[in-house]
N, CA, C and O atoms as a GROMACS GRO file, in nm:
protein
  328
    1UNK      N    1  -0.696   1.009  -0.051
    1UNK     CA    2  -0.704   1.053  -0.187
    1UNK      C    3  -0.591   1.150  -0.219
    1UNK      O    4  -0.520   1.161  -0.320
    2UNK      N    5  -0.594   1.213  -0.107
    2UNK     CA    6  -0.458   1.348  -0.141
    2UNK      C    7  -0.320   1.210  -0.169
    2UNK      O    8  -0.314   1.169  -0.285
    3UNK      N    9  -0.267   1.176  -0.117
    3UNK     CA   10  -0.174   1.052  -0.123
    3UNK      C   11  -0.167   1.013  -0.249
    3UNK      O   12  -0.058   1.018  -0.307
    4UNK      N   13  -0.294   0.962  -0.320
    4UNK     CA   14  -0.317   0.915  -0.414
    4UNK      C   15  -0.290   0.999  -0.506
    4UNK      O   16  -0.223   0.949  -0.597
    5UNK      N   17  -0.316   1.109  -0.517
    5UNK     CA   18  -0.303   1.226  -0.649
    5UNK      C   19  -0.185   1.229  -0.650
    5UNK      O   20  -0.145   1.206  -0.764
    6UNK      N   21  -0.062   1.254  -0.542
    6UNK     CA   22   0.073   1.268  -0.523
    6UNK      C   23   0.151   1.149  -0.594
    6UNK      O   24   0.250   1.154  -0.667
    7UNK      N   25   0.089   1.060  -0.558
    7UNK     CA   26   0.154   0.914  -0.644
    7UNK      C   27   0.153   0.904  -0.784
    7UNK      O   28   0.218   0.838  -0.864
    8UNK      N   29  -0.004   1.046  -0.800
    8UNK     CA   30  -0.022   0.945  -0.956
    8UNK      C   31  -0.119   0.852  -0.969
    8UNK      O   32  -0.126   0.816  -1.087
    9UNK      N   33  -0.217   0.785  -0.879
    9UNK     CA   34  -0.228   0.642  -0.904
    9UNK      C   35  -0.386   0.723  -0.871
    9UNK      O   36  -0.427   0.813  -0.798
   10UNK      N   37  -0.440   0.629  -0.973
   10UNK     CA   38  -0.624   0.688  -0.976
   10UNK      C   39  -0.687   0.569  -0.959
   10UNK      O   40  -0.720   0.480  -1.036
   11UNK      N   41  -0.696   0.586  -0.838
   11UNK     CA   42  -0.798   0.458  -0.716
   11UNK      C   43  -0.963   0.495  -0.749
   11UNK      O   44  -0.992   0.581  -0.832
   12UNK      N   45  -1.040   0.440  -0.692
   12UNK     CA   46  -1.170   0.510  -0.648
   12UNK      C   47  -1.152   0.519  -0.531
   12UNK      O   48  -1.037   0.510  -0.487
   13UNK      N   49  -1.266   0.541  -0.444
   13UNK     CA   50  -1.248   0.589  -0.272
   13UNK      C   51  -1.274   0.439  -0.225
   13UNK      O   52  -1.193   0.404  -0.140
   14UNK      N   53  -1.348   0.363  -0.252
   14UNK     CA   54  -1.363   0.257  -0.221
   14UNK      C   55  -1.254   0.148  -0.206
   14UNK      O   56  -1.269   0.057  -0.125
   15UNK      N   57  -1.142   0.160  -0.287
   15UNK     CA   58  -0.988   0.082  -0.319
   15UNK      C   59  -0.932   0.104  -0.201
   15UNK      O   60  -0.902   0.037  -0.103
   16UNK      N   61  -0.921   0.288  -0.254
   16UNK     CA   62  -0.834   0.359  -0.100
   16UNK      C   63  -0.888   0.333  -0.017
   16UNK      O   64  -0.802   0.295   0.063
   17UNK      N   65  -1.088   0.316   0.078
   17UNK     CA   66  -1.060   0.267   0.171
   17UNK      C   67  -0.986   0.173   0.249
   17UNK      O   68  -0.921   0.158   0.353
   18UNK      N   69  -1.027   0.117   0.147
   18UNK     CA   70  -0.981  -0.085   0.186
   18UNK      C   71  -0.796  -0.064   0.211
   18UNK      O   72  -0.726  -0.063   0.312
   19UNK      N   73  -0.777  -0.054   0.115
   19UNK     CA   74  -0.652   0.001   0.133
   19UNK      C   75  -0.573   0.079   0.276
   19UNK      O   76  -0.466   0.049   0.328
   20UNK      N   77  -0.675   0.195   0.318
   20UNK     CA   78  -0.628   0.251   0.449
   20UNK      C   79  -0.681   0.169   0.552
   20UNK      O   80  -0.635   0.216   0.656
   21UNK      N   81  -0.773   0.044   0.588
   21UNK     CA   82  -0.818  -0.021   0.649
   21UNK      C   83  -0.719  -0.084   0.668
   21UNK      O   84  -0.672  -0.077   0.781
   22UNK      N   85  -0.648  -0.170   0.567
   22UNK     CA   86  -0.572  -0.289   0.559
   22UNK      C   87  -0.418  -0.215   0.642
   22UNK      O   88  -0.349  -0.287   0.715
   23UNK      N   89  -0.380  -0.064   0.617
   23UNK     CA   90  -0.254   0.026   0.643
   23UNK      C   91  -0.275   0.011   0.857
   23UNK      O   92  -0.199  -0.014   0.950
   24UNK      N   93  -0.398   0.038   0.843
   24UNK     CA   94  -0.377   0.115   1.018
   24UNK      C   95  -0.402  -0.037   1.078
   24UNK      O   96  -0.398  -0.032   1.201
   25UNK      N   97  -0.425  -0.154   1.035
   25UNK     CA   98  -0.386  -0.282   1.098
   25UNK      C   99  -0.266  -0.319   1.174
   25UNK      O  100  -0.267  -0.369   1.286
   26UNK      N  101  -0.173  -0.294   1.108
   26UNK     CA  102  -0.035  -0.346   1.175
   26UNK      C  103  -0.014  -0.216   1.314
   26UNK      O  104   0.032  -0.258   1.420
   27UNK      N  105  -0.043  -0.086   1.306
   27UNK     CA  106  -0.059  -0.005   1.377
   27UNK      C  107  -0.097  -0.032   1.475
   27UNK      O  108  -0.019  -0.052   1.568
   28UNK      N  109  -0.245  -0.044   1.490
   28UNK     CA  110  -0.358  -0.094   1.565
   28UNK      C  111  -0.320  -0.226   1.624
   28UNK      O  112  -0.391  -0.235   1.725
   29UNK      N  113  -0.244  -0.335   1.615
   29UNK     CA  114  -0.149  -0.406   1.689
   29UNK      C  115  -0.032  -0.395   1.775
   29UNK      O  116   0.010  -0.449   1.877
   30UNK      N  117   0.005  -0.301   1.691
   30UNK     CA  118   0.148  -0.232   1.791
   30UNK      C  119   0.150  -0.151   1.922
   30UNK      O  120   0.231  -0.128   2.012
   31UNK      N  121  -0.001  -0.114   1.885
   31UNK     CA  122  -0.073  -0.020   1.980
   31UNK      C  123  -0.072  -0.047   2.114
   31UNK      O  124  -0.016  -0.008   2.216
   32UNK      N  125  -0.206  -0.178   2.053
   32UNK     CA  126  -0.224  -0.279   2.159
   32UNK      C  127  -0.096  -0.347   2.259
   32UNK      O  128  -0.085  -0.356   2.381
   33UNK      N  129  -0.008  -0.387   2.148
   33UNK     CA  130   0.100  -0.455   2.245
   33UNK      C  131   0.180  -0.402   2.304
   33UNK      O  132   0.254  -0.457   2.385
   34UNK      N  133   0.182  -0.218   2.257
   34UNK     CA  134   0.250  -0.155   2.377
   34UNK      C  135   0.146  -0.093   2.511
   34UNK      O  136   0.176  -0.035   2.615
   35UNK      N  137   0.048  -0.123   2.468
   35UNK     CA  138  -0.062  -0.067   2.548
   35UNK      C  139  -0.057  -0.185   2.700
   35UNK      O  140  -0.060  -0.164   2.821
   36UNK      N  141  -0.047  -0.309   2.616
   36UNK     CA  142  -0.075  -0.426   2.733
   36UNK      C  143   0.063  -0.433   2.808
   36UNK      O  144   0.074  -0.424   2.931
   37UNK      N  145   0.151  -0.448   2.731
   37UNK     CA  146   0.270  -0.424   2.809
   37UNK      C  147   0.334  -0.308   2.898
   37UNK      O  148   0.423  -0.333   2.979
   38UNK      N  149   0.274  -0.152   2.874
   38UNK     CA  150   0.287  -0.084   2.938
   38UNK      C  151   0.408  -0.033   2.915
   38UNK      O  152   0.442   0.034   3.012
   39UNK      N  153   0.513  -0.034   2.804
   39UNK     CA  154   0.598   0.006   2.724
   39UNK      C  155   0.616   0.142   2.732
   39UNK      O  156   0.532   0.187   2.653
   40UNK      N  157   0.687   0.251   2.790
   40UNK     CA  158   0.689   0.362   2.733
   40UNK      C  159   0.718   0.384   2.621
   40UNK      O  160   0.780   0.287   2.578
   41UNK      N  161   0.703   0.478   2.530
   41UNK     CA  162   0.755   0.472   2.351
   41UNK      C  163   0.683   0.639   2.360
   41UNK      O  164   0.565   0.677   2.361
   42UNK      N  165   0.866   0.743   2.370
   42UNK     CA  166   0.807   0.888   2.346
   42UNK      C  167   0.704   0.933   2.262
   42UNK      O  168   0.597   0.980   2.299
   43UNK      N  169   0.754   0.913   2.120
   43UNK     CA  170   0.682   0.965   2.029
   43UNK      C  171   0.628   0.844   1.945
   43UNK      O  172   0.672   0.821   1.833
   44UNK      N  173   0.537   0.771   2.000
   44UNK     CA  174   0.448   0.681   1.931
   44UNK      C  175   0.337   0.711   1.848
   44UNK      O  176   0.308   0.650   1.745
   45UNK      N  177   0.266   0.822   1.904
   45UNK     CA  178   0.179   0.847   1.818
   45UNK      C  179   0.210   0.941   1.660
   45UNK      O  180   0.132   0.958   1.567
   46UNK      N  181   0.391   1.004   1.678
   46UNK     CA  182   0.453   1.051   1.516
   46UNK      C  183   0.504   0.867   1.451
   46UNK      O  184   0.520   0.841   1.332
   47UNK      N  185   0.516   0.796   1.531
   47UNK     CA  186   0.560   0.666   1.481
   47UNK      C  187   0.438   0.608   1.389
   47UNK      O  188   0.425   0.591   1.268
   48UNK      N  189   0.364   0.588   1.491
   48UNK     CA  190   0.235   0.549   1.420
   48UNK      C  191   0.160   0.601   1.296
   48UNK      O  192   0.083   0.538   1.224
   49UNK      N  193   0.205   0.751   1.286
   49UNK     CA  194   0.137   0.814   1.172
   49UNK      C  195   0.255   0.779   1.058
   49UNK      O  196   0.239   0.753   0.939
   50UNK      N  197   0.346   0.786   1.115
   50UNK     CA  198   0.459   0.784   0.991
   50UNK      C  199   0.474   0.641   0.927
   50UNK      O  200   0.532   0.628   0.819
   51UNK      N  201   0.418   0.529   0.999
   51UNK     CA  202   0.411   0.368   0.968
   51UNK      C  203   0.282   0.369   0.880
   51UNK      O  204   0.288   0.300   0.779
   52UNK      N  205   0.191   0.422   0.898
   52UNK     CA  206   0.038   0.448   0.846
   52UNK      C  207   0.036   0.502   0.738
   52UNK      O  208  -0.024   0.455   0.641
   53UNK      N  209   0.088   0.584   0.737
   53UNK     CA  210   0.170   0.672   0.600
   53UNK      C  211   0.221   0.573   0.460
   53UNK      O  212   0.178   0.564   0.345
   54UNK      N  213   0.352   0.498   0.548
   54UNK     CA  214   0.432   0.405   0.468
   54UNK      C  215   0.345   0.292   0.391
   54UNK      O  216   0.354   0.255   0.274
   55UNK      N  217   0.236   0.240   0.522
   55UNK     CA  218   0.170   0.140   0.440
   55UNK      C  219   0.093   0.162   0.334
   55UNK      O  220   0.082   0.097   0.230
   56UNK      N  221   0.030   0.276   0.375
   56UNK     CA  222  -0.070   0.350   0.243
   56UNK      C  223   0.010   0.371   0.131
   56UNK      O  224  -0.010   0.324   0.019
   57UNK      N  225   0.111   0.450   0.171
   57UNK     CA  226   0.185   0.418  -0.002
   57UNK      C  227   0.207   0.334  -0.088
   57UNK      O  228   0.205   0.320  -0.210
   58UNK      N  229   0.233   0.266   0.025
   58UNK     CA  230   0.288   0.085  -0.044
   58UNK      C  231   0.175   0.060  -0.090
   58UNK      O  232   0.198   0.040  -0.209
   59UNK      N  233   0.000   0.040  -0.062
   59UNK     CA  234  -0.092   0.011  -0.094
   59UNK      C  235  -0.140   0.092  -0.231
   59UNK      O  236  -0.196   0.048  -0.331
   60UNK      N  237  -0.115   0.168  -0.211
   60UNK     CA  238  -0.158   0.263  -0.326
   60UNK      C  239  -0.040   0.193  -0.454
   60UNK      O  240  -0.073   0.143  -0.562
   61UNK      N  241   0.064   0.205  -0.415
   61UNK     CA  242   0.142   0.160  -0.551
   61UNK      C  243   0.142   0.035  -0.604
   61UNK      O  244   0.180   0.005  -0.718
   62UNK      N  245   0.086  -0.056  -0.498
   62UNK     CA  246   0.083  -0.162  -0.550
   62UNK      C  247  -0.022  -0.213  -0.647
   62UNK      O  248  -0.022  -0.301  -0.734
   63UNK      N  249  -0.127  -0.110  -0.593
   63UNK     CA  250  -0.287  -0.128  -0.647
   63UNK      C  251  -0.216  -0.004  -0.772
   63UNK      O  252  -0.313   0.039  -0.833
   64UNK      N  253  -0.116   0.047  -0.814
   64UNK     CA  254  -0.109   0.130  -0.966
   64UNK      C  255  -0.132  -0.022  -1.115
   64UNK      O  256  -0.094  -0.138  -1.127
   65UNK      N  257  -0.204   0.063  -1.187
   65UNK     CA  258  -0.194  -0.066  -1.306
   65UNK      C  259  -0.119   0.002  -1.342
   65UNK      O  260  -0.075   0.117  -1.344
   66UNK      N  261  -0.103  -0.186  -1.403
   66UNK     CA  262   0.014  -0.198  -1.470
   66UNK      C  263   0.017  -0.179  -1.657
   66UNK      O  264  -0.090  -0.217  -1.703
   67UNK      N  265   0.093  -0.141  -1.743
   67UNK     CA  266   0.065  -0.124  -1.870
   67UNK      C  267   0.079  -0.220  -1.937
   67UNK      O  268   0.156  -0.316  -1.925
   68UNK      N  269  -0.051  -0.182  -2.061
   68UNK     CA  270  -0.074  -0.295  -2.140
   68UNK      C  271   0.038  -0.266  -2.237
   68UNK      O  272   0.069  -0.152  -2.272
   69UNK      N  273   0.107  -0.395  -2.283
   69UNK     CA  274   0.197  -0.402  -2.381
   69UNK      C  275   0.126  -0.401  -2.547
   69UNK      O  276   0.004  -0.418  -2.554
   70UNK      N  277   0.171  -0.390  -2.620
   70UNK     CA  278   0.091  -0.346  -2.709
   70UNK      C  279   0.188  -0.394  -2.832
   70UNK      O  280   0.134  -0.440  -2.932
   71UNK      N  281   0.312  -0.385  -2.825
   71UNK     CA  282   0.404  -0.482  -2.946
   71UNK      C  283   0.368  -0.588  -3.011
   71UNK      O  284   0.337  -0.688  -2.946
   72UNK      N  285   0.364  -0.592  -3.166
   72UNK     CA  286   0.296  -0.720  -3.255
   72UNK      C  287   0.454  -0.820  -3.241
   72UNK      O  288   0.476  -0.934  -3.282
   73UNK      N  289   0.539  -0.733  -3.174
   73UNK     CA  290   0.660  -0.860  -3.221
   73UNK      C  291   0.605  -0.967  -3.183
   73UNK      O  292   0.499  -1.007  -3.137
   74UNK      N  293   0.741  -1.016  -3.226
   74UNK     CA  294   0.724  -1.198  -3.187
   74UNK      C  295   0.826  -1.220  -3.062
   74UNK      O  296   0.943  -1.181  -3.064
   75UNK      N  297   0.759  -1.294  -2.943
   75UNK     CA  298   0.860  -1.297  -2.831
   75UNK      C  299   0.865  -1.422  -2.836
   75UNK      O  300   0.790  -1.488  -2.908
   76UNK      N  301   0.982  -1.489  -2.735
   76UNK     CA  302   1.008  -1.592  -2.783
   76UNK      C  303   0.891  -1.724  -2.660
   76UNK      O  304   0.905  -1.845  -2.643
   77UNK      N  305   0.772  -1.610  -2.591
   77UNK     CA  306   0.674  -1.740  -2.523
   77UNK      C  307   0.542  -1.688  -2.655
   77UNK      O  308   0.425  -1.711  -2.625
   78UNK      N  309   0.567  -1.635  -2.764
   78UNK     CA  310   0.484  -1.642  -2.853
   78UNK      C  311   0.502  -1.786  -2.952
   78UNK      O  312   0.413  -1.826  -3.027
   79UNK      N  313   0.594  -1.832  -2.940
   79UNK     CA  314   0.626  -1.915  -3.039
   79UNK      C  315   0.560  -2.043  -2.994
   79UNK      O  316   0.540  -2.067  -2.875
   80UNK      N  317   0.525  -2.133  -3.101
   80UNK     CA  318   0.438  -2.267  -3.065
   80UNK      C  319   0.545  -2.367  -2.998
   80UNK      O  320   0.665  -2.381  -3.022
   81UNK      N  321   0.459  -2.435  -2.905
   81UNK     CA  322   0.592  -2.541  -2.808
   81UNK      C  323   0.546  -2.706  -2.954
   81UNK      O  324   0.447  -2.743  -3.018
   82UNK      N  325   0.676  -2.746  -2.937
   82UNK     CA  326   0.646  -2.856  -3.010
   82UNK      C  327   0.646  -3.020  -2.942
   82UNK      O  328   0.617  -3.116  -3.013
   0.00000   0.00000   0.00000
């Protein structure tokens, strides 16, 4: 939610869960495959927060609405097809 206020973008908690569910996925893989492989990786766990981070943003902005247009002009997919 703190994330969310910073963006701007007014989720409910329920969005943002799903949202941080869907973020620590790709994480939670990387994990694993350095876990099974036995990979050293110094600072994985600032990696991991900082990837977790990125996705949530991305999630959050993507879930921002978008604005309703509101112009009476005339555009040109207003016009009748003949």
């Amino acid at each position: 939610m703190l994330i969310s206020s910073i963006l701007k973008v007014n989720l409910d908690f329920t969005s943002l869960l799903y949202i941080a569910m869907v973020a620590i996925t790709p994480v939670a893989v990387i994990a694993s495959v350095v876990w099974a492989t036995q990979i050293q990786i110094p600072v994985k766990g600032w990696l991991g927060f900082i990837l977790t981070l990125g996705y949530i943003s991305f999630g959050i902005l993507a879930n921002k609405p978008k604005p309703i247009n509101t112009s009476l002009g005339n555009s040109p997919s207003d016009q009748p097809v003949d």
